[in-house]
N, C-alpha and C positions, 0 to 999 in steps of 0.2 A: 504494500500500500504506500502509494506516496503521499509525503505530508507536506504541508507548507505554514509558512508563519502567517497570524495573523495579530495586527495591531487593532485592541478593541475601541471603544469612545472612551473609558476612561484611564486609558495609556498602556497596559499591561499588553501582553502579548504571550499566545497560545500556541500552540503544532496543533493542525488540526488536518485530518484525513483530505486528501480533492474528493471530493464526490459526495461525501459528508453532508447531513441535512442540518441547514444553517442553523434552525431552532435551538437544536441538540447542542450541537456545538455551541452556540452563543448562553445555553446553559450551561453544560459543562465550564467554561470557560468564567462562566460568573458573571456575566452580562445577557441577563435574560433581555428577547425583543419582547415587545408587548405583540398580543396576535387578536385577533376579531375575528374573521368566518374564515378561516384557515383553507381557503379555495384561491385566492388572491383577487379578490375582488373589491374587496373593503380601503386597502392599503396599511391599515393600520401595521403591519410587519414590516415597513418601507425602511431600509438601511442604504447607505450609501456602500459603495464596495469601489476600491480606486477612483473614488469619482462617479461613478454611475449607480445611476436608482436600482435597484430589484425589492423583490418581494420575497421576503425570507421564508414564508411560508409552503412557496413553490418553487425554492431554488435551492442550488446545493452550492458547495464551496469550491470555487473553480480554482484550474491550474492558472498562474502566471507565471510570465519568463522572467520577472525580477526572482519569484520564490517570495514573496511579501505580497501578502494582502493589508490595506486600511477599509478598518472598516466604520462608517462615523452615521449615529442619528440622522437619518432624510429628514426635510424642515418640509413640510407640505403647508404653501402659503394660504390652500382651502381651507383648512382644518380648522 
């Protein structure tokens, strides 16, 4: 299994599986997301990941070619 690093929103940093279900991980990890109707419809599970929006709930932990992930709170201007 390959792992890769991930830096969370409040600094720390995890190894976490690629393919890995973001929830999971950002529990283990100790930075629970908050989640709503866990389909991704809602948004409520919106993280940022190098910059880009996903939805935790329906995404897994991808590879990158640095080997680091950031992963920081989505600001949803609707909300």
């Amino acid at each position: 299994m390959k792992r890769i690093t991930v830096r969370w929103p409040d600094g720390h940093t995890s190894s976490e599986v690629i393919g890995s279900d973001w929830l999971l991980s950002a529990a283990r990890a100790g930075c629970p997301i908050p989640t709503g109707c866990m389909g991704g419809s809602c948004g409520a599970c919106e993280i940022e990941v190098n910059g880009r929006v996903i939805r935790a709930c329906i995404s897994t932990v991808p590879a990158s070619k640095s080997g680091r992930l950031v992963v920081d709170q989505a600001c949803d201007p609707y909300w």
